[in-house]
TIDODO-973078 format. One record per residue: residue number from 1; residue in three letters; x, y, z of N, C-alpha, C, CB in turn. Coordinates in steps of 0.1 Angstrom, whole numbers. Glycine has a CB too. Layout:
! TIDODO-973078
[node NUM, ALA, [X, Y, Z], [X, Y, Z], [X, Y, Z], [X, Y, Z]];
...
! end
This chain:
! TIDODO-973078
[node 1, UNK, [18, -291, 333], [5, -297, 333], [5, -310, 325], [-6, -287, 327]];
[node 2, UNK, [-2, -322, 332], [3, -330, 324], [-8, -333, 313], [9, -342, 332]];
[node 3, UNK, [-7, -344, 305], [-17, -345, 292], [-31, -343, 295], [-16, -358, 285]];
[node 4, UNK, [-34, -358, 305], [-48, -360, 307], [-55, -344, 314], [-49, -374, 319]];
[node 5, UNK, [-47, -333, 321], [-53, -325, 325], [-54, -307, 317], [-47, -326, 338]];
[node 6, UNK, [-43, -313, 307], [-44, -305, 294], [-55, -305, 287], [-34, -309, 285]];
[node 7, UNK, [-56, -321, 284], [-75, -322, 270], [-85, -321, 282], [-80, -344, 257]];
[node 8, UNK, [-86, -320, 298], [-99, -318, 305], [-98, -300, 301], [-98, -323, 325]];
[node 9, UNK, [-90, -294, 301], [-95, -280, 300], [-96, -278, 287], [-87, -268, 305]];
[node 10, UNK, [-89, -286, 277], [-91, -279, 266], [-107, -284, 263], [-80, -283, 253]];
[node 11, UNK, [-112, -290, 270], [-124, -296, 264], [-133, -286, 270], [-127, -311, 267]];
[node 12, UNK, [-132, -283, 284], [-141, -271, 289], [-134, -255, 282], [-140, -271, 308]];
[node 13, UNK, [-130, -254, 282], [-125, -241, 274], [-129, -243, 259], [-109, -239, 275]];
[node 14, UNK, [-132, -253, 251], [-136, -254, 239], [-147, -254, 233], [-133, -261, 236]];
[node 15, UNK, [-160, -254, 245], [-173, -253, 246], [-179, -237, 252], [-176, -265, 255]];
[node 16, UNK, [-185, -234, 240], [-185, -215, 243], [-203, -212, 245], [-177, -203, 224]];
[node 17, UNK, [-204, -204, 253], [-221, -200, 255], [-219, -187, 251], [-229, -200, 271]];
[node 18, UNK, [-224, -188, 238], [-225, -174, 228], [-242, -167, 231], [-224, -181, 207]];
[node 19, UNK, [-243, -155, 236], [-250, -150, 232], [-257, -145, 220], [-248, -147, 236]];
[node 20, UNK, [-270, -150, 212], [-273, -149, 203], [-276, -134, 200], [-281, -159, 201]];
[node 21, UNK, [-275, -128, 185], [-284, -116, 183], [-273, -106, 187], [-299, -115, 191]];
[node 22, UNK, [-272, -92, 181], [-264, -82, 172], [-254, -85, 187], [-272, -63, 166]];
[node 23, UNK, [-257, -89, 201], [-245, -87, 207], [-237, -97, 208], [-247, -84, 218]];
[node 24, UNK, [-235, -105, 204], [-226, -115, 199], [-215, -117, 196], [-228, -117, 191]];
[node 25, UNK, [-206, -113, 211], [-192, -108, 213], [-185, -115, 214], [-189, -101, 221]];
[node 26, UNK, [-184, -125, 216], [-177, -139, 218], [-173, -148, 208], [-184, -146, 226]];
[node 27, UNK, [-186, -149, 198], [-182, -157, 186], [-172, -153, 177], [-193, -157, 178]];
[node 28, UNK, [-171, -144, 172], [-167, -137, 161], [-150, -142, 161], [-170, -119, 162]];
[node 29, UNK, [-143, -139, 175], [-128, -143, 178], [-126, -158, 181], [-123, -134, 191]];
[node 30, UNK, [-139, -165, 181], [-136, -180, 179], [-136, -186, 169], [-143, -186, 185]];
[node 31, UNK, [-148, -183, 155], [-145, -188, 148], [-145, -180, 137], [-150, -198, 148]];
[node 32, UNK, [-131, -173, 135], [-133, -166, 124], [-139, -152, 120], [-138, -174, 119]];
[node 33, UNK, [-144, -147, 129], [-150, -136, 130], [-165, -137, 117], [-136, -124, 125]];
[node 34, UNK, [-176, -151, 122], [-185, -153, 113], [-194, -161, 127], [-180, -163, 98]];
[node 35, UNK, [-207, -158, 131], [-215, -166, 137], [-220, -177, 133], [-224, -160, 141]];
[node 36, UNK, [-215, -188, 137], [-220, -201, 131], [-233, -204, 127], [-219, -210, 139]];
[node 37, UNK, [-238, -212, 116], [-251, -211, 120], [-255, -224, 129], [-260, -210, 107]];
[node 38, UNK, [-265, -222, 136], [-270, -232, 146], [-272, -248, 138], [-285, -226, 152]];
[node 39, UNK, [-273, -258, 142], [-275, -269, 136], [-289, -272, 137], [-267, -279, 142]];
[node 40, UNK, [-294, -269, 150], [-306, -272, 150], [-317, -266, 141], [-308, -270, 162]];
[node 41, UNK, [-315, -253, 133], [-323, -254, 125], [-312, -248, 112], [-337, -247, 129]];
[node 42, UNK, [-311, -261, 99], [-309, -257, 88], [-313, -248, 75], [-308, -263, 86]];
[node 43, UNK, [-305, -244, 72], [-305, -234, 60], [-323, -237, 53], [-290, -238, 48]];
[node 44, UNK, [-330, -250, 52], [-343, -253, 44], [-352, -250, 57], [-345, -270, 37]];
[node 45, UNK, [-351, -245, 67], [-358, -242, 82], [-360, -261, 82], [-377, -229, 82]];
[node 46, UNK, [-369, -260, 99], [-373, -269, 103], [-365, -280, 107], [-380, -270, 96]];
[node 47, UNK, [-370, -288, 118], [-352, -289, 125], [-348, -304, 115], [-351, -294, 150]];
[node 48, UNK, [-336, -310, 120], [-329, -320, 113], [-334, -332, 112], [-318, -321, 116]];
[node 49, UNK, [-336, -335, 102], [-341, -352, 98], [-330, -366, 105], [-339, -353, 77]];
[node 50, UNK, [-335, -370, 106], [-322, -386, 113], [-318, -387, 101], [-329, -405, 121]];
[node 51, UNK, [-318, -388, 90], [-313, -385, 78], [-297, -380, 73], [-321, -378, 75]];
[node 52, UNK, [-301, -364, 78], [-294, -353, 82], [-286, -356, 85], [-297, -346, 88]];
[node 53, UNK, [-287, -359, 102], [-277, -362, 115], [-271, -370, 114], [-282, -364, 127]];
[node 54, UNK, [-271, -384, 106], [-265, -393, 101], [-253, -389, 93], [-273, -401, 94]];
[node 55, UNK, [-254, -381, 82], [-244, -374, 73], [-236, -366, 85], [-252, -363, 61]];
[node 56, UNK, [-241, -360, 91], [-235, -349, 98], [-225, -363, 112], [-252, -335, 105]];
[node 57, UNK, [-228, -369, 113], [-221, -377, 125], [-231, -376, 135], [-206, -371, 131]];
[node 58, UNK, [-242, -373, 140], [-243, -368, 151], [-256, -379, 150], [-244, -350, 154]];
[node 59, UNK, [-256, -391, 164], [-264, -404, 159], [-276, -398, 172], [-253, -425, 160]];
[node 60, UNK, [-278, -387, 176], [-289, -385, 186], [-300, -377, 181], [-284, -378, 197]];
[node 61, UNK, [-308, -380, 189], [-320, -369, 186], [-319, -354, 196], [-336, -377, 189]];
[node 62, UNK, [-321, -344, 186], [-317, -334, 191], [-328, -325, 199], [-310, -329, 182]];
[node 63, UNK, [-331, -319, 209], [-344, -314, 217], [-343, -297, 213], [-343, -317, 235]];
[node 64, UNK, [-356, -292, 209], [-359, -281, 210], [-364, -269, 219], [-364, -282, 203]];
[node 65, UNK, [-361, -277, 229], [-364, -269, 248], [-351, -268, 251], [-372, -279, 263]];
[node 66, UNK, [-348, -251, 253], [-336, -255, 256], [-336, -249, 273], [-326, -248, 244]];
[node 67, UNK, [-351, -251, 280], [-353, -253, 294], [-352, -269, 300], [-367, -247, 297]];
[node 68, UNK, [-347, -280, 290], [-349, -288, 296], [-334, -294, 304], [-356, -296, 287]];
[node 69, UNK, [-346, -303, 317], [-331, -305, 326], [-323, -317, 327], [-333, -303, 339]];
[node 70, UNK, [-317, -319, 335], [-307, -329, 337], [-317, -348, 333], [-301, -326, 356]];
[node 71, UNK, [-327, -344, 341], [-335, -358, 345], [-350, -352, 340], [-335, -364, 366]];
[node 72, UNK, [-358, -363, 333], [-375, -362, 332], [-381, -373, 332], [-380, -354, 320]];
[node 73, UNK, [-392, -367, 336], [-405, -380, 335], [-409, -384, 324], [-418, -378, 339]];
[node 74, UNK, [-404, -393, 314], [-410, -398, 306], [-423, -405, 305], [-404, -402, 303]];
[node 75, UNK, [-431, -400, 315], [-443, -410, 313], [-454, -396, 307], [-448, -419, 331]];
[node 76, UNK, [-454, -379, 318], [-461, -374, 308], [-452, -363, 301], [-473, -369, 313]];
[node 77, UNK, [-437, -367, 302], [-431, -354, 293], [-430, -345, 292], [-432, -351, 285]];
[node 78, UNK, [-432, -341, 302], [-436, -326, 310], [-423, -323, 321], [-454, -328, 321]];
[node 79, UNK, [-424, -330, 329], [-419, -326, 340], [-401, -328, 339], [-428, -334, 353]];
[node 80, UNK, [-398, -319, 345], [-383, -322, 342], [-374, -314, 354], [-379, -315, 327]];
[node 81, UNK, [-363, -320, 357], [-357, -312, 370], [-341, -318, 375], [-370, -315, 384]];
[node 82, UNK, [-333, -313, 379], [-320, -315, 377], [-322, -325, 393], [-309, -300, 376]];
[node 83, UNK, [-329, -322, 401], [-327, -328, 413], [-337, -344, 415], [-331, -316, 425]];
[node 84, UNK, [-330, -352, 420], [-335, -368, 417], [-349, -367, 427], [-322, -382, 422]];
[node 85, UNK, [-346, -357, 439], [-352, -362, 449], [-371, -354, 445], [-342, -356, 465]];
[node 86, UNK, [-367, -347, 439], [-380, -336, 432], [-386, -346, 420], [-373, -316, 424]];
[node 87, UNK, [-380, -355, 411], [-383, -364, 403], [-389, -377, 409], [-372, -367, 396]];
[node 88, UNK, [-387, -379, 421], [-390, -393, 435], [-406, -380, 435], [-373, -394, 459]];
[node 89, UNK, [-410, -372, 437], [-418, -363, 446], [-428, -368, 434], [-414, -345, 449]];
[node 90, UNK, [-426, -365, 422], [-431, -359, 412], [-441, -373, 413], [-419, -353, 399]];
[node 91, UNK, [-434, -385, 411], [-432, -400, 404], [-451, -401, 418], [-409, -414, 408]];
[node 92, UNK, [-444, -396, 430], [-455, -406, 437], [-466, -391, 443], [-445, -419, 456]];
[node 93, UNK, [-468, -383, 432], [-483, -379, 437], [-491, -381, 435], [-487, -371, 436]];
[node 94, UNK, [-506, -381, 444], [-516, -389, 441], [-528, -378, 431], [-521, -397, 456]];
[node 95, UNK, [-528, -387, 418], [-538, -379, 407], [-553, -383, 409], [-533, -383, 391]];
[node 96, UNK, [-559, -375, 396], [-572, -377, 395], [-573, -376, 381], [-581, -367, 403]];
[node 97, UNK, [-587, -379, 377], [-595, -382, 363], [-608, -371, 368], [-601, -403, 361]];
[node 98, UNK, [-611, -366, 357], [-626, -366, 355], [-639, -377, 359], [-627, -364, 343]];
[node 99, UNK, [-644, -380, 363], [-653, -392, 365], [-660, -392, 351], [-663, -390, 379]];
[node 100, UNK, [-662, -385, 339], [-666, -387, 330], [-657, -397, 321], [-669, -377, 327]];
[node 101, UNK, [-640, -394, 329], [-635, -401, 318], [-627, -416, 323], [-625, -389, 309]];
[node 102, UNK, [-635, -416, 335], [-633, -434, 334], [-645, -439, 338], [-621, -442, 344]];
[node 103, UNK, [-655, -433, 343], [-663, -442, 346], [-678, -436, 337], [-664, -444, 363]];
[node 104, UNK, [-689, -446, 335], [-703, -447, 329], [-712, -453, 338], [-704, -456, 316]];
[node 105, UNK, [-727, -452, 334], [-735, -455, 344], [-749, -455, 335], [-734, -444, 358]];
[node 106, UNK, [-749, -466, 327], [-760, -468, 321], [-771, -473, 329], [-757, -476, 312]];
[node 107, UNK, [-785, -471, 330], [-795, -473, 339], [-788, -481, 348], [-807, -479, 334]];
[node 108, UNK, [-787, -498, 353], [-787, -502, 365], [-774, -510, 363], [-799, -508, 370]];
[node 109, UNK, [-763, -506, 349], [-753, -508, 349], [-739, -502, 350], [-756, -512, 343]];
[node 110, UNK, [-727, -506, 361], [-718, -495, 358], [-706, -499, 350], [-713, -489, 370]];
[node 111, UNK, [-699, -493, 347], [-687, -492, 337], [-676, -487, 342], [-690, -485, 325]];
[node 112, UNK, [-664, -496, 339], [-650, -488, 343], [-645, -489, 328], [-638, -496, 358]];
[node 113, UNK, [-643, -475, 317], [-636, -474, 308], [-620, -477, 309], [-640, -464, 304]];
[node 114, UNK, [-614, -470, 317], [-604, -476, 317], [-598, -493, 319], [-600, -470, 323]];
[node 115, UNK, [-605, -501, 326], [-603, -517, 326], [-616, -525, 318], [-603, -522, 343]];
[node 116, UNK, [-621, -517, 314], [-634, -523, 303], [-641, -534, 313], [-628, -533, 286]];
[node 117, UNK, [-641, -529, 327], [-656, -540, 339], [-669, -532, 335], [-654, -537, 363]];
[node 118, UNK, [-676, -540, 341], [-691, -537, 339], [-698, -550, 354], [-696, -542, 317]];
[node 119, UNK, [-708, -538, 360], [-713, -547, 369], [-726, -544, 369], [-707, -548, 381]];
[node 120, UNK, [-735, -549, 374], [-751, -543, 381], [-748, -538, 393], [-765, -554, 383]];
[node 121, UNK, [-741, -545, 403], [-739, -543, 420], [-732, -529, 417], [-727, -556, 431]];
[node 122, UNK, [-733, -519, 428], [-727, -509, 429], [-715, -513, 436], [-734, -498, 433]];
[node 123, UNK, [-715, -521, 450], [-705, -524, 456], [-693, -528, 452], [-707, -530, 461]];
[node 124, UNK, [-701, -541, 437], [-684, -551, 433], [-678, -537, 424], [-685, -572, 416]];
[node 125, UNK, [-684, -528, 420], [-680, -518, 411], [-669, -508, 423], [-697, -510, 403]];
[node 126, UNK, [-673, -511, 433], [-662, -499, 441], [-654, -509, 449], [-670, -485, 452]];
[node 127, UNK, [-654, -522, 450], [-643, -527, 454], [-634, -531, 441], [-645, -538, 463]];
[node 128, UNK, [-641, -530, 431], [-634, -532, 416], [-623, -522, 417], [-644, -529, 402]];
[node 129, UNK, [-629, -505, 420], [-618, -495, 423], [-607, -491, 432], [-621, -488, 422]];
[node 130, UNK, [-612, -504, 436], [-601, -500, 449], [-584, -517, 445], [-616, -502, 472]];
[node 131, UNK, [-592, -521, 438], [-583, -536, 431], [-564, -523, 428], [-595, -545, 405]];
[node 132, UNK, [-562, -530, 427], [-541, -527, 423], [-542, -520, 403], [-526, -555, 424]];
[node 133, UNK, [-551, -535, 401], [-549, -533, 384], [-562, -522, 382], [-551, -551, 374]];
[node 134, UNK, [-569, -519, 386], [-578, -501, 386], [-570, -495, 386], [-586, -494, 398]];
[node 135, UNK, [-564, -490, 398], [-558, -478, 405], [-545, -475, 400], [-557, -481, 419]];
[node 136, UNK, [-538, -486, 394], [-523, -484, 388], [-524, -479, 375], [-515, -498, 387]];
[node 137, UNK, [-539, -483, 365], [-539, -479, 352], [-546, -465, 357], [-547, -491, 340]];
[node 138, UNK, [-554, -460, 364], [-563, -452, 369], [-548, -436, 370], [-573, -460, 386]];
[node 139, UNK, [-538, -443, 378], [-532, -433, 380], [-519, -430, 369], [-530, -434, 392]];
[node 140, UNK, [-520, -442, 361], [-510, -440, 346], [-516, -429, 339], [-509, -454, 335]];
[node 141, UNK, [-529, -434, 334], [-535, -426, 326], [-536, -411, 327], [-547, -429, 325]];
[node 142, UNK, [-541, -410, 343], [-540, -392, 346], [-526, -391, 344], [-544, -385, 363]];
[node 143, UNK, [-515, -396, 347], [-497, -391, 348], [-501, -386, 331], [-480, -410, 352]];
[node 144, UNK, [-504, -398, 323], [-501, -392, 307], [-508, -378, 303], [-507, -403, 294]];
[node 145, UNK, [-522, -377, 307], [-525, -368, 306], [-523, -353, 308], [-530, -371, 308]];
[node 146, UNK, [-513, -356, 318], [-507, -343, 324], [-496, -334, 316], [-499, -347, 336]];
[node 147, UNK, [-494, -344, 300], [-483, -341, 293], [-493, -335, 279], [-470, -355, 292]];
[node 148, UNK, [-502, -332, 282], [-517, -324, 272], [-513, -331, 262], [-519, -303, 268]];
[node 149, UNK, [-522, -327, 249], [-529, -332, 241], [-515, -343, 234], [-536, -319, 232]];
[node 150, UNK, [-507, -339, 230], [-492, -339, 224], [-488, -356, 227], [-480, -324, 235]];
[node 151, UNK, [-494, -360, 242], [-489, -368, 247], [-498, -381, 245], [-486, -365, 259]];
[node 152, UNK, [-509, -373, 246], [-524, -386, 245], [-522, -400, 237], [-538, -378, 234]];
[node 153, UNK, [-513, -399, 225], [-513, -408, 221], [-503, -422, 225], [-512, -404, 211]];
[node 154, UNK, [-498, -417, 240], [-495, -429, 246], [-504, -437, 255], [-486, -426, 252]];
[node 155, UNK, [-516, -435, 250], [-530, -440, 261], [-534, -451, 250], [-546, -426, 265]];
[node 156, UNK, [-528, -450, 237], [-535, -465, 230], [-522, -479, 234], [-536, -462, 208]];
[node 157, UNK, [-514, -471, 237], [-503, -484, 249], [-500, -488, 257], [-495, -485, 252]];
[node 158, UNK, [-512, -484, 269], [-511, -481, 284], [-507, -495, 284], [-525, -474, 295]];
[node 159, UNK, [-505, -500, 293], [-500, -516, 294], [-496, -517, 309], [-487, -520, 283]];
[node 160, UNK, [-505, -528, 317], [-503, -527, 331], [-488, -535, 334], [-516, -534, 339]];
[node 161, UNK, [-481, -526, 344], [-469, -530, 347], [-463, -515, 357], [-460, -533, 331]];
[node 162, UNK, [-451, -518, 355], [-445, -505, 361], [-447, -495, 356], [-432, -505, 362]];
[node 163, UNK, [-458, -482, 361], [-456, -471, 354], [-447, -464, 359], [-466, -463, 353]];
[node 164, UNK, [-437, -464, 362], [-422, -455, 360], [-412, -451, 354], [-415, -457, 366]];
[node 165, UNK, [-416, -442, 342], [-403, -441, 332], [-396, -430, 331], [-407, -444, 319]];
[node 166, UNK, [-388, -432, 335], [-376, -422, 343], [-366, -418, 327], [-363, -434, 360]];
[node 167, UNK, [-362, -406, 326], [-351, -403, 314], [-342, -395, 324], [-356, -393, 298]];
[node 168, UNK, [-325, -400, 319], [-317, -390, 324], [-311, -384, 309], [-306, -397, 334]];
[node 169, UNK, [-315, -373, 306], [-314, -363, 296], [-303, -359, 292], [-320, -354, 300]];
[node 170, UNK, [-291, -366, 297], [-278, -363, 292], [-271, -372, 283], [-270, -362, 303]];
[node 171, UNK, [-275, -384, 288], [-270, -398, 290], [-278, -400, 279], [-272, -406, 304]];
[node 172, UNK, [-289, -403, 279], [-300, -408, 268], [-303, -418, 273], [-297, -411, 254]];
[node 173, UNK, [-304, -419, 286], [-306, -433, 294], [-325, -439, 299], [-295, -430, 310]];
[node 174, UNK, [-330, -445, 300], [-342, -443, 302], [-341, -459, 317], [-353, -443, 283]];
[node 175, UNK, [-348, -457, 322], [-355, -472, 333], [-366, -469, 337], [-348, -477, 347]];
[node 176, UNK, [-367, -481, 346], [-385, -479, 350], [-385, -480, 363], [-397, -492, 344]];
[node 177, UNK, [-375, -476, 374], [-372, -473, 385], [-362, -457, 391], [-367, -486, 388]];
[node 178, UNK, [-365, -455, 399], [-361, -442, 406], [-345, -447, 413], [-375, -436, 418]];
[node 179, UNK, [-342, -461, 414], [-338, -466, 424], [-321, -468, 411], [-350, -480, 434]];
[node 180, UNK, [-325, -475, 399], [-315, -475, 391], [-312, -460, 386], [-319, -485, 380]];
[node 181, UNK, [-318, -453, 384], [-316, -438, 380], [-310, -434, 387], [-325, -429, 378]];
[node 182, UNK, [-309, -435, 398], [-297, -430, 408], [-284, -437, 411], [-303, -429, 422]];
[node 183, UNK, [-284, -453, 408], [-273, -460, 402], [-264, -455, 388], [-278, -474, 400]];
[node 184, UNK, [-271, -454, 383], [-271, -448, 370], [-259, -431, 368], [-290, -445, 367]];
[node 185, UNK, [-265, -426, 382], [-257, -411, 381], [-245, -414, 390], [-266, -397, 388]];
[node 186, UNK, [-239, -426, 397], [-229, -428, 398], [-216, -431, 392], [-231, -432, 404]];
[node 187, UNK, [-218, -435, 374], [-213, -439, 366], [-205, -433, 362], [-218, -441, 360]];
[node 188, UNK, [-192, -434, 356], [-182, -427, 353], [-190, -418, 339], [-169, -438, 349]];
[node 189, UNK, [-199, -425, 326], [-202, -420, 315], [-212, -404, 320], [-211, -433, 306]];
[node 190, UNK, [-221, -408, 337], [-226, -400, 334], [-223, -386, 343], [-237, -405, 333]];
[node 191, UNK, [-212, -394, 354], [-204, -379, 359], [-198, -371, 347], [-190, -382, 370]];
[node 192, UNK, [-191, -375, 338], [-186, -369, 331], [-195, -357, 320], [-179, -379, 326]];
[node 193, UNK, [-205, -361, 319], [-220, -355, 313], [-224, -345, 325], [-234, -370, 311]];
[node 194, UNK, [-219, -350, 337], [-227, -338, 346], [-215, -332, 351], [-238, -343, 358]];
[node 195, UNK, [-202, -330, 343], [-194, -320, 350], [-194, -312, 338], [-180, -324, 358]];
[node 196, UNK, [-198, -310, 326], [-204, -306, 317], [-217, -298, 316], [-203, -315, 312]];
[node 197, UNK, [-223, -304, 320], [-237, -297, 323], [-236, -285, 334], [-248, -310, 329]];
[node 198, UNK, [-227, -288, 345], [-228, -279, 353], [-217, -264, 356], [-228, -288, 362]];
[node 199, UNK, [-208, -273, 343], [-200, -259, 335], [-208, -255, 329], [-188, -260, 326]];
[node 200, UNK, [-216, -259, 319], [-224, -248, 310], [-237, -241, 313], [-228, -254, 298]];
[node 201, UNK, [-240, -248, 329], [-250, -241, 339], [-242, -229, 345], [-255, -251, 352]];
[node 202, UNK, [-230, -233, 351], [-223, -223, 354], [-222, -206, 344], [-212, -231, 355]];
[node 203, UNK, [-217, -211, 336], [-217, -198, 328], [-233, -193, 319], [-205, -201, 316]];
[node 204, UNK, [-234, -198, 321], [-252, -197, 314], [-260, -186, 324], [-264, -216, 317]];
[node 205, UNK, [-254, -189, 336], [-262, -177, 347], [-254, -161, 341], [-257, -180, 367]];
[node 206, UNK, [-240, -164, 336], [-239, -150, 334], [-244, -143, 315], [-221, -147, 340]];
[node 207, UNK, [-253, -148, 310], [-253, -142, 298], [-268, -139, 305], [-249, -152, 282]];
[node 208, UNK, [-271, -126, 296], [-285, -120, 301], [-294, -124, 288], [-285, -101, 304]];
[node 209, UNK, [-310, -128, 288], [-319, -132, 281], [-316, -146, 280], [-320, -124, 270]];
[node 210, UNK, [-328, -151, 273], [-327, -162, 273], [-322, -168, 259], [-338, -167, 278]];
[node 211, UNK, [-321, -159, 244], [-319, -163, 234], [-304, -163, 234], [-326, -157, 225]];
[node 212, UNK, [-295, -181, 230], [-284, -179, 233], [-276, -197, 227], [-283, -173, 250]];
[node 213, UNK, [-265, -198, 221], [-261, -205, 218], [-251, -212, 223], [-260, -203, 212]];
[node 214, UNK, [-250, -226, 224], [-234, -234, 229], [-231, -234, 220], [-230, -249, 237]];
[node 215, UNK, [-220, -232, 219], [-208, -238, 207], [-196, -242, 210], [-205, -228, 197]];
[node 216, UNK, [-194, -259, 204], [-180, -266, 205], [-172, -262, 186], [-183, -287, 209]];
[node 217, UNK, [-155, -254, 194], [-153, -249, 188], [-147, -264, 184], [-149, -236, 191]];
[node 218, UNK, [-145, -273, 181], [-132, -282, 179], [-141, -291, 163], [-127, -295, 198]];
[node 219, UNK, [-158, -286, 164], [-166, -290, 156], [-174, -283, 151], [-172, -298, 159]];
[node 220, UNK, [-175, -270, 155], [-179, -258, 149], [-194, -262, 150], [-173, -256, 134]];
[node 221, UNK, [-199, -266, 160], [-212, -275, 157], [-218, -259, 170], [-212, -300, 163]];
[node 222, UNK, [-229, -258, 170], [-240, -247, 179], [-256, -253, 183], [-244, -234, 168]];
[node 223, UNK, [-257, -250, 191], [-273, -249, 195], [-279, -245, 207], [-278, -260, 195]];
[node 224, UNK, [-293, -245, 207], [-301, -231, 220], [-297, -243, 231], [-326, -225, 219]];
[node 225, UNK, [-297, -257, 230], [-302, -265, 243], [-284, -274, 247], [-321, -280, 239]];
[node 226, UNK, [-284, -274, 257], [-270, -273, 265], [-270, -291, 264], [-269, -264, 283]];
[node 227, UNK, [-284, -295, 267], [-286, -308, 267], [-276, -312, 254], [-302, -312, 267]];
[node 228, UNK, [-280, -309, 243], [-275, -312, 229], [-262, -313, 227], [-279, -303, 221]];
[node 229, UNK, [-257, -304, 234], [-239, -302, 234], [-237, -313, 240], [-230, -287, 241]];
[node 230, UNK, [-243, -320, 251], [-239, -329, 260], [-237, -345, 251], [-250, -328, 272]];
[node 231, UNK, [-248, -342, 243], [-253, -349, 235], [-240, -354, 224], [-265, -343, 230]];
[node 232, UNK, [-236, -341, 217], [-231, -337, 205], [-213, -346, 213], [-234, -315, 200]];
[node 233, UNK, [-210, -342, 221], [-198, -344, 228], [-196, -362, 226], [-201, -338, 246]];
[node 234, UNK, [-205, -371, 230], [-206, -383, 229], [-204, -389, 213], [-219, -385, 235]];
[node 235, UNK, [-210, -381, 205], [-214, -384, 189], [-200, -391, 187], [-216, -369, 177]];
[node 236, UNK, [-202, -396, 173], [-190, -402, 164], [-184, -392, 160], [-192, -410, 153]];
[node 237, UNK, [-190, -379, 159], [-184, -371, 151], [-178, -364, 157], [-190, -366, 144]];
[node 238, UNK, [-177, -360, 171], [-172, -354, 176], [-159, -362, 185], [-183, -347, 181]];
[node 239, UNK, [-158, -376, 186], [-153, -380, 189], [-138, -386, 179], [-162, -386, 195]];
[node 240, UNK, [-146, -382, 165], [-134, -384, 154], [-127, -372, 155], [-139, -387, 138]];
[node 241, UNK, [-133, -361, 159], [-127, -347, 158], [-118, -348, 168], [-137, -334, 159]];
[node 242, UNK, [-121, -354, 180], [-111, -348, 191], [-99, -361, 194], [-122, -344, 207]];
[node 243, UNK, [-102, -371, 184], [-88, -378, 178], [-81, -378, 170], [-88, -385, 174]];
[node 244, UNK, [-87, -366, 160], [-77, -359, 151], [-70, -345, 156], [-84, -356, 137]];
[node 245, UNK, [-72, -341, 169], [-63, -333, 175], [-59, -338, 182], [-67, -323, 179]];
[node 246, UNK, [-54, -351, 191], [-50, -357, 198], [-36, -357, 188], [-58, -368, 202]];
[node 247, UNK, [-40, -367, 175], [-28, -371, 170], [-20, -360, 163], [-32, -382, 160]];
[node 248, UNK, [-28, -349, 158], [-19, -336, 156], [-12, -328, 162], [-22, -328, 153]];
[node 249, UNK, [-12, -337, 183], [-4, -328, 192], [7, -339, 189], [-11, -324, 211]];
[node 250, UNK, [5, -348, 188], [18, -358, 188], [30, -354, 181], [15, -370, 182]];
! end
């Protein structure tokens, strides 16, 4: 076997999906016969400060869903899904508002809250809604809203332009098109992120429940969301680790 196809397995063989809790059969003969503790939440509880993660090597932010997928909508933060073409679906459905919460109707005046118009005519007031710059902020706002309360506070930023903000969740990559996000997954950085992901999907189907840990043994590093490992793999720190076994095979 030659080198380069030696460190591809040792790298997949070095990334373990521990089942968490008293069955915990796997860990023990990897490191030491001791269950790591998770990174994601330290010994003081509550998860890691950028602070923290700085000391520790690890220069990402780390997610506490560990249902989340390959690709999401960053516009309401909600939606998430490994397939591009279900993220295209997602991007162009047509929403709604409450009519309380964009429009007013003071005696013989109307109001559009979301573009701050005001008319007496009822007509200029509904060809007003039917204008590009209505209908584009009209359907931003419902998208944010869709991501409940948590998210709201991206409505003091709305800002007319492209509402399309696409994340690929591996990568840490973000755009404002559907069309680069799929350029984007042809890339060497992020095939390599998704032949990773789809090993630890792979084995993920066979552990039962959902409480359960990755762990890279080469950093002793753990956590519930697979994203993270993908994450953790990229770090400085993990990248100093797997140069100091390089040079100790030499």
């Amino acid at each position: 076997m030659d080198s380069t196809a030696s460190d591809a397995q040792f790298m997949m063989s070095g990334f373990q999906l521990d089942p968490a809790g008293p069955m915990a059969a796997m860990t023990p003969a990897l490191v030491g016969g001791e269950i790591p503790t998770p990174l994601d939440t330290p010994p003081g509880g509550g998860p890691l400060v950028s602070e923290e993660l700085m000391n520790l090597g690890e220069s990402f932010i780390q997610t506490n869903d560990p249902s989340l997928k390959l690709f999401q909508c960053a516009v309401c933060n909600k939606f998430t899904t490994d397939n591009l073409d279900m993220l295209g679906l997602h991007m162009n459905v047509e929403r709604s508002l409450p009519e309380d919460e964009w429009k007013a109707v003071m005696g013989d005046s109307y109001q559009c809250k979301l573009c701050r118009y005001n008319t007496q005519l009822k007509a200029n007031f509904q060809l007003h809604c039917k204008t590009d710059k209505h209908v584009q902020k009209y359907q931003l706002v419902a998208h944010i809203k869709e991501g409940g309360k948590a998210n709201e506070w991206r409505l003091k930023c709305v800002a007319i332009g492209n509402p399309v903000h696409l994340k690929c969740n591996a990568c840490d990559y973000y755009t404002n098109s559907l069309e680069k996000l799929r350029l984007h997954t042809v890339n060497s950085r992020h095939e390599a992120s998704l032949k990773l992901y789809k090993h630890l999907q792979q084995h993920e189907s066979g552990v039962e429940g959902e409480s359960c840990y990755y762990h890279c043994v080469l950093c002793n590093y753990s956590t519930k969301a697979k994203l993270n490992l993908i994450q953790h793999v990229r770090s400085m720190k993990h990248q100093r680790s797997e140069s100091l076994r390089k040079l100790q095979r030499l």
